[in-house]
C-alpha positions in Angstrom: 0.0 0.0 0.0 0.7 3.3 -0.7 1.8 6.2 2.2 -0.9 7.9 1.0 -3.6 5.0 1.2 -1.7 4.5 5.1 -2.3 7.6 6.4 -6.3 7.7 4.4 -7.0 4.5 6.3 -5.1 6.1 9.7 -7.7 8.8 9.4 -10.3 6.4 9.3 -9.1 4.7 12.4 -8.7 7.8 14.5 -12.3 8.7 13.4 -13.0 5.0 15.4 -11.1 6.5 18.4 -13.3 9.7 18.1 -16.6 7.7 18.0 -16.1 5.5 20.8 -14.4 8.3 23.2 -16.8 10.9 21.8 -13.7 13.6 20.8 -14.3 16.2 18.1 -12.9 16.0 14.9 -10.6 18.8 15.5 -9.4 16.7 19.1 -6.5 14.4 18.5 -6.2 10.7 19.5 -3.1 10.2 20.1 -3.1 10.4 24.2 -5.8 8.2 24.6 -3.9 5.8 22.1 -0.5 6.0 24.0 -2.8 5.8 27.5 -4.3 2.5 25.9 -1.0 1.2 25.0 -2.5 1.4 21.4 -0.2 2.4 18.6 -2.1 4.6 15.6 -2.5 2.4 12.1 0.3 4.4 10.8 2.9 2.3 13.3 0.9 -0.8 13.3 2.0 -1.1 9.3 5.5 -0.6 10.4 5.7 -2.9 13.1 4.4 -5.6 11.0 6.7 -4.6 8.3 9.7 -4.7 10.6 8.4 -8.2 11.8 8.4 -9.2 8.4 11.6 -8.3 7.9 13.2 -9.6 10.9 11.3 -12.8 10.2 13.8 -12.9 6.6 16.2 -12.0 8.4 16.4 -15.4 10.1 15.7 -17.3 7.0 18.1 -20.2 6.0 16.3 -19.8 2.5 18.6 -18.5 -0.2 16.3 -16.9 -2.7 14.3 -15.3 0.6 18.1 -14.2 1.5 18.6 -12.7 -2.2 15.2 -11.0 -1.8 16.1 -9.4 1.5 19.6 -7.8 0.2 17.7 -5.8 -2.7 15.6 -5.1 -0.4 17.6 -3.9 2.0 19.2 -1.3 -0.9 15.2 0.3 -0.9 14.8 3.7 0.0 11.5 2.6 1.8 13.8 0.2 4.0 16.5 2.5 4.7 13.8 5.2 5.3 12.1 2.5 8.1 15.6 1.9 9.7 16.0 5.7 10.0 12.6 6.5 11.8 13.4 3.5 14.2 17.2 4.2 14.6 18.1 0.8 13.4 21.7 0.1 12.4 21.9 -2.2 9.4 22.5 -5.3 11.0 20.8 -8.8 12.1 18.0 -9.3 13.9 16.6 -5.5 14.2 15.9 -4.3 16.8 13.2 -2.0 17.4 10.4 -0.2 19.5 7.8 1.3 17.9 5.8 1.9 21.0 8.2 3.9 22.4 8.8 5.8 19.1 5.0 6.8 19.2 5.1 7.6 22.7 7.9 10.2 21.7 6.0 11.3 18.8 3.0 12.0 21.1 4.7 13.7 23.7 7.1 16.0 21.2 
C-alpha cells in the first residue's frame, strides 16, 4: 500500500477512536492511544513490516536471502531503519511503541 492510502486509512481509524471516546474531529487521539497502550495504524504497518523483515532475516532460504539484500538497498527500507534508529544489522531491533510515545509527547 501506498503512504498515501496508510495515512487515508489512519484517518479512518482515528475517526473510530473519536466515536467511541466521543472527541471532536478537530481533538486528536493520540493520548488516549499512548494511555491505551495502542499504537495509531500508521505504526501498526511498520511494526508488521519490521516483523516481516526480521522474520527474513532469520531465514536459512537462499532466494528469501537474495530477496532481503535488494531489499535492503530500498529507500522505503533504509527510510524504516532511520525512523526506528536501526543500524543495518541482524536481527533488528526495534520499539515502535516507544517511538509513538515520543511522537505523542514532542
Amino acid at each position: 500500500m501506498s503512504t498515501d492510502n496508510i495515512n487515508r486509512l489512519n484517518v479512518c481509524w482515528n475517526d473510530v477512536y473519536q466515536k467511541i471516546f466521543g472527541f471532536h474531529r478537530w481533538e486528536s487521539v493520540k493520548y488516549v492511544q499512548l494511555h491505551c497502550e495502542r499504537l495509531d495504524l500508521v505504526r501498526i504497518v511498520q511494526l508488521h513490516r519490521l516483523k516481516f523483515l526480521n522474520r527474513l532475516f532469520n531465514s536459512r532460504n537462499q532466494v528469501i536471502c537474495q530477496c532481503l539484500s535488494w531489499c535492503r538497498r530500498s529507500n522505503g527500507y533504509k527510510k524504516l531503519c532511520n525512523e526506528y534508529d536501526i543500524l543495518d544489522c541482524s536481527p533488528l531491533r526495534f520499539d515502535v511503541f516507544a517511538k509513538f510515545k515520543y511522537v505523542c509527547k514532542g
